[in-house]
C-alpha positions in Angstrom: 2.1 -65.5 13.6 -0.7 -63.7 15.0 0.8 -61.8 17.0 3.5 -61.1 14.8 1.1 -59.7 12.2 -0.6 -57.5 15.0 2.6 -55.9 15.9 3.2 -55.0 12.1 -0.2 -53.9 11.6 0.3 -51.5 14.7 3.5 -50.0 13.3 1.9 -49.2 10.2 -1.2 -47.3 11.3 1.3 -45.2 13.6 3.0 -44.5 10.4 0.3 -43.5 8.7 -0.5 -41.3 11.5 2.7 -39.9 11.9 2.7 -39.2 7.9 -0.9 -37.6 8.2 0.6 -35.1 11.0 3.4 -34.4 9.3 1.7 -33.2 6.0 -0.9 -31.2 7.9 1.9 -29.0 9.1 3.4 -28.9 5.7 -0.1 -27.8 4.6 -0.1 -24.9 7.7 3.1 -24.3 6.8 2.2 -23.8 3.4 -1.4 -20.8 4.1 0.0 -19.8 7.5 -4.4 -20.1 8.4 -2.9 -19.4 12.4 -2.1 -15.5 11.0 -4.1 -12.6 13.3 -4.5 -9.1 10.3 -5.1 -5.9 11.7 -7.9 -4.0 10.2 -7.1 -0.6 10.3 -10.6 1.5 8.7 -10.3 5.1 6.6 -9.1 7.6 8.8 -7.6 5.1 11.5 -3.6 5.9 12.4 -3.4 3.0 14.0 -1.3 0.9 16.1 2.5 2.9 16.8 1.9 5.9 14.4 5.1 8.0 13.0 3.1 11.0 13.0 -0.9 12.0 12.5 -1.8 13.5 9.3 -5.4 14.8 8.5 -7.5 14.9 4.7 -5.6 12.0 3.7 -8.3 9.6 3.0 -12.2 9.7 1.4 -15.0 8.1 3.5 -17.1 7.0 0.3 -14.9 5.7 -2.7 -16.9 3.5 -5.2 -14.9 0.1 -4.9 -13.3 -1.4 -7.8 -15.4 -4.2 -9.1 -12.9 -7.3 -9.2 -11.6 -7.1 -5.9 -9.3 -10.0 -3.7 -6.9 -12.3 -5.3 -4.0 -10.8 -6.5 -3.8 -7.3 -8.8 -0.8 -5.8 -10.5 0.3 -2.0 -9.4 -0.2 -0.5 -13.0 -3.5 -2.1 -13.1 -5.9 0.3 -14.8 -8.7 1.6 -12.1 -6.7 -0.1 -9.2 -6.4 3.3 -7.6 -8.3 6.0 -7.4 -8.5 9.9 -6.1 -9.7 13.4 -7.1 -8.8 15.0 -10.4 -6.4 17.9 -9.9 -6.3 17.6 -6.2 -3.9 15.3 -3.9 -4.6 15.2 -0.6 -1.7 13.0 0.5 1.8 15.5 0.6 5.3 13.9 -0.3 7.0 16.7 0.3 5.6 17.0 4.3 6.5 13.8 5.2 10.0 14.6 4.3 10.2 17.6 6.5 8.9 15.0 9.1 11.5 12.8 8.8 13.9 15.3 8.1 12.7 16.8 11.6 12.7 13.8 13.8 16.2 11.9 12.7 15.7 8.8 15.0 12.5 8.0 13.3 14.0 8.8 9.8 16.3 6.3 10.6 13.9 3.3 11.5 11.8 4.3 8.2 14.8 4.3 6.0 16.0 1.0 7.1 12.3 -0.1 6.5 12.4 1.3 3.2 16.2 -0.5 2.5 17.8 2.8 1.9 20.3 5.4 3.3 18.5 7.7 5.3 19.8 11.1 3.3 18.0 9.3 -0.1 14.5 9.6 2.2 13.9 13.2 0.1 14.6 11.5 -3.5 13.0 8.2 -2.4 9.4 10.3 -1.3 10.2 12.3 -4.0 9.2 9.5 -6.3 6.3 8.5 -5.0 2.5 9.2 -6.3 -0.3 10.1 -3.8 -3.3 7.5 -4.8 -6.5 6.1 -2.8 -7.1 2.7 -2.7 -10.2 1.1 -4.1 -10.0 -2.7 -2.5 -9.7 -3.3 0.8 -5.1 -4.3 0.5 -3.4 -6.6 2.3 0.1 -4.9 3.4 2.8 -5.2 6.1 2.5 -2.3 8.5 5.3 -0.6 9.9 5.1 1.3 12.9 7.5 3.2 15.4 7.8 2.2 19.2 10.4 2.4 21.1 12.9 3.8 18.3 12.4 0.7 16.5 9.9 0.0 13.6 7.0 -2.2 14.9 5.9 -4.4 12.3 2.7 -6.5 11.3 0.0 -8.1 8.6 -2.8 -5.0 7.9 -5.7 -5.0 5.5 -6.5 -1.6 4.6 -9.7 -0.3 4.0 -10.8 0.8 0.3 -10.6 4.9 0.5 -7.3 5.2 2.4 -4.6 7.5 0.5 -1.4 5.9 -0.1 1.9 6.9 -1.8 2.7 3.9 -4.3 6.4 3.2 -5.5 7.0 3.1 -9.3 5.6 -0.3 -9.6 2.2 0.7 -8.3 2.8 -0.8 -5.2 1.7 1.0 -2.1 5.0 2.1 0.5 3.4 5.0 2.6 0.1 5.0 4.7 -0.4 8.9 4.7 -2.8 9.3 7.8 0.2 8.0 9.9 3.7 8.4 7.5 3.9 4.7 8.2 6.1 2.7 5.5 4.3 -0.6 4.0 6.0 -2.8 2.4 4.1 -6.4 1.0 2.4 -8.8 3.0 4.3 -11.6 4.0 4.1 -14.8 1.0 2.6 -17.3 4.1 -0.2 -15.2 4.9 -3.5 -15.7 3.7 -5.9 -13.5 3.4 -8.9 -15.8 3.8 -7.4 -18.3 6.6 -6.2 -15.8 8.8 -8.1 -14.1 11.9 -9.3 -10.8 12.1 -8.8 -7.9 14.7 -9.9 -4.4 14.5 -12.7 -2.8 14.3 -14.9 -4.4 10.8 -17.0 -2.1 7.9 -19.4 -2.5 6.2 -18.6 -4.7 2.9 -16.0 -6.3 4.3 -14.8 -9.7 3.5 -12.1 -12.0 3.8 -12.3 -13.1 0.0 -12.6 -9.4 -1.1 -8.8 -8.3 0.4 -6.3 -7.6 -2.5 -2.5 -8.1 -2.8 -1.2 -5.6 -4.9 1.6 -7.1 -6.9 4.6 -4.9 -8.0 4.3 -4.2 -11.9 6.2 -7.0 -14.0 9.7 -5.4 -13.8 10.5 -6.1 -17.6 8.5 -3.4 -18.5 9.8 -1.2 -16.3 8.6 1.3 -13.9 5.4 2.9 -14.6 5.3 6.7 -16.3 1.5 7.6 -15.9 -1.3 6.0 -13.0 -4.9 5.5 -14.5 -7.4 6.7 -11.5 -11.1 6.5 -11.4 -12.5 9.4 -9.4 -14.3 8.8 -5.8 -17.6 8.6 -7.4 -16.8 6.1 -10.3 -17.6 8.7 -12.6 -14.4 9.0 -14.9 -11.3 7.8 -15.4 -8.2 10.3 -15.5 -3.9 9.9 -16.1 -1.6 10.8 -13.1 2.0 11.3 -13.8 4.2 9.1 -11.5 5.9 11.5 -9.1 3.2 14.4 -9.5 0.4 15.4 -7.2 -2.5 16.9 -9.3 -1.5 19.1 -11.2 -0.5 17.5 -13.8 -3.4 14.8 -13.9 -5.2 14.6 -17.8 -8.3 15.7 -18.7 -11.4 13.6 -18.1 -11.8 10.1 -19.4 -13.9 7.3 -19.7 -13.9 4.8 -17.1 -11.3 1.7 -17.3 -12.8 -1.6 -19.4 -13.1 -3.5 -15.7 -15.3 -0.7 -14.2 -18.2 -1.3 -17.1 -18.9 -4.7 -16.9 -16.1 -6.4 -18.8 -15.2 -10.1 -18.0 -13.3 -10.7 -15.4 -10.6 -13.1 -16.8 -9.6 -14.3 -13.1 -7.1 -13.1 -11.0 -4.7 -10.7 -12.4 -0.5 -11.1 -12.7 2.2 -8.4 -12.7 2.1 -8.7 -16.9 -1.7 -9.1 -18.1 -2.9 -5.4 -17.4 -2.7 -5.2 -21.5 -2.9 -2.4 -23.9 -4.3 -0.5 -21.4 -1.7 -0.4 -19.5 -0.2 2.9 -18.2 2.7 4.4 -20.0 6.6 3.2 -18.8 9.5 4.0 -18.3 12.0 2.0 -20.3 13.7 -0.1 -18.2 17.2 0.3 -17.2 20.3 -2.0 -18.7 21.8 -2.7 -15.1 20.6 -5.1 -12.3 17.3 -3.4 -10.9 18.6 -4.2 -7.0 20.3 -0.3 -6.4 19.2 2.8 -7.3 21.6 5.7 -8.9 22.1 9.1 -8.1 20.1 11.6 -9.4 18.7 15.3 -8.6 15.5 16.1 -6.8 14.2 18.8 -4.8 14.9 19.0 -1.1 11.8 20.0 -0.2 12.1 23.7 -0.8 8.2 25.4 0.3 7.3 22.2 2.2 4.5 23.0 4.5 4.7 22.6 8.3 5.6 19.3 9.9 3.0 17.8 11.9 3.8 16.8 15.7 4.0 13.1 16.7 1.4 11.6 18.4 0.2 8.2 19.4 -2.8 7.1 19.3 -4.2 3.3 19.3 -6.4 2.7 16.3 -9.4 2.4 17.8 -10.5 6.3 18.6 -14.0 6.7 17.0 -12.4 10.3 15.8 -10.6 10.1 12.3 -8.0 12.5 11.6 -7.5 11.5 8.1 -10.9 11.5 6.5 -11.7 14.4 4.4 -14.7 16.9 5.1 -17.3 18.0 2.7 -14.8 21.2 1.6 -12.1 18.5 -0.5 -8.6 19.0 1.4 -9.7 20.4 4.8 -10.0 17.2 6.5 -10.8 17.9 10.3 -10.2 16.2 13.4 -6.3 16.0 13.3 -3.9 17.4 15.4 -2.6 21.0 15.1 -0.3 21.4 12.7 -0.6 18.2 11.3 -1.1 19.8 7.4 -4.2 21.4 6.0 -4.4 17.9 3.6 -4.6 20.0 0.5 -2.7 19.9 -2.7 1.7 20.5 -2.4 2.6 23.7 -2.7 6.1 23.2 -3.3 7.8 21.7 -6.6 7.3 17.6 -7.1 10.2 15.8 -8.9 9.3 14.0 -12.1 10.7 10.5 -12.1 14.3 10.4 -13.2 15.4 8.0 -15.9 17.2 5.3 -13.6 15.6 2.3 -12.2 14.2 1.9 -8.5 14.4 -2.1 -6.8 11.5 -3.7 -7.2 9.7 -4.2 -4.0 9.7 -8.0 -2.8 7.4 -10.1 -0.1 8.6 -10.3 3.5 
């Protein structure tokens, strides 16, 4: 009997062994703590570049005060940049892509759309800096095929975000970003890449496309470099349309942080919309926009690794002239050429990997 109960006893602890592992890898399974994030710092191309673009980003942006968690795209104060000044160019990028076909392909697919929308698709997109340091999927180019991984980017880097405030172009490199992966986590993964001062694991953002019942977002409110004022920025517009001066957003003055933030909470504050469309927000329709008629010269590719101590897109002291990129790579000023308003149809609303 003894022995009988010793052989039970024995089955049972291997059991609850065998149940321990198993719901530790359930747990893994659940945080994905065994993901490496590149940190890639303002002015950094990074890994597998499309191209190298200069004045793109600013070296000193006052952060946004609630930072990590999760923050919707038409969050007021998310973004910021300069008032009447854009330093990130739509319309190049296309001429890039529209210069180098293989590339333009491996974006597009990227993107999920037909490589001749890639001039409607930019088009539509609003040149911003960030104020957190993001958590985003990177896409690179190697080998004629887009080279992909987990990136936190650091707070001051321009962007062009979609109509759901969520960033899609890195514009020091032309690189598309799409959102991080629904595993990772920000503050069990590891780290590589050269650091920055402020940074920490529980400060990285996920930017959160805007609650697609409201539909895609009409007007971005910035705060400038210096946290000085708050400003409007058409979607789709560069500058010169931004609104006069305004005071600073409720979160950069000491309101209460009521936790972290969801795609439908940004409240009466929220930016203006677009009403949303009666079909199926998967496809977009056709519409008109510019081709890119007085686009400025298209930068030459380059590669570069990331780690370089110079920093082709970081602005100088004289706004839009950053220095240290590649020749011909854009003066980083303001478009020149005409920037497409947002058209009344619908654009997909960008999922997770």
């Amino acid at each position: 009997m003894a022995e009988i109960h010793s052989s039970i006893s024995r089955r049972g602890a291997a059991g609850a062994v065998a149940a321990l592992a198993l719901a530790a890898g359930v747990l893994t399974g659940c945080g994905d703590a065994g993901a490496t994030i590149t940190r890639l710092t303002v002015g950094t191309p990074g890994p597998d570049p499309y191209t190298l673009m200069s004045g793109t980003d600013e070296a000193d942006v006052k952060r946004r005060p609630q930072a990590g968690g999760t923050a919707a795209g038409d969050s007021p104060g998310l973004y910021g940049g300069t008032r009447r000044e854009a330093t990130c160019d739509p319309q190049q990028l296309i001429a890039f892509l529209q210069a180098n076909p293989d590339k333009a392909r491996a974006w597009a697919r990227v993107q999920g759309i037909p490589v001749d929308d890639i001039p409607r698709y930019v088009s539509r997109l609003t040149p911003v800096l960030l104020r957190t340091d993001t958590l985003v999927t990177n896409h690179g180019y190697r080998d004629g095929e887009p080279a992909s991984g987990p990136a936190v980017l650091q707070a001051g880097m321009g962007v062009l975000v979609n109509g759901y405030g969520v960033p899609a172009v890195k514009c020091n490199c032309g690189n598309p970003l799409t959102p991080p992966d629904k595993k990772i986590s920000a503050e069990g993964a590891t780290y590589t890449g050269r650091s920055w001062p402020g940074f920490e694991k529980r400060n990285v953002t996920e930017i959160q496309p805007r609650d697609s019942g409201k539909g895609t977002i009409s007007s971005f409110t910035l705060v400038d470099p210096e946290g000085t004022m708050g400003f409007e920025r058409p979607r789709a517009t560069g500058g010169e349309a931004d609104g006069p001066p305004a005071p600073l957003p409720a979160t950069e003055t000491g309101a209460p942080d009521s936790g972290t933030p969801s795609p439908g909470d940004s409240g009466p504050e929220s930016p203006g919309t677009v009403p949303p469309a009666t079909g199926t927000p998967g496809g977009e329709t056709s519409g008109t926009e510019p081709s890119g008629a007085g686009t400025p010269g298209v930068p030459s590719p380059e590669s570069g690794d990331g780690d370089s101590p110079a920093s082709p897109g970081v602005t100088s002291q004289d706004p839009g002239t950053g220095g240290g990129g590649p020749s011909g790579a854009g003066t980083g000023g303001p478009s020149q050429g005409p920037v497409s308003l947002p058209p009344p149809e619908e654009e997909p609303v960008p999922v997770a990997s």
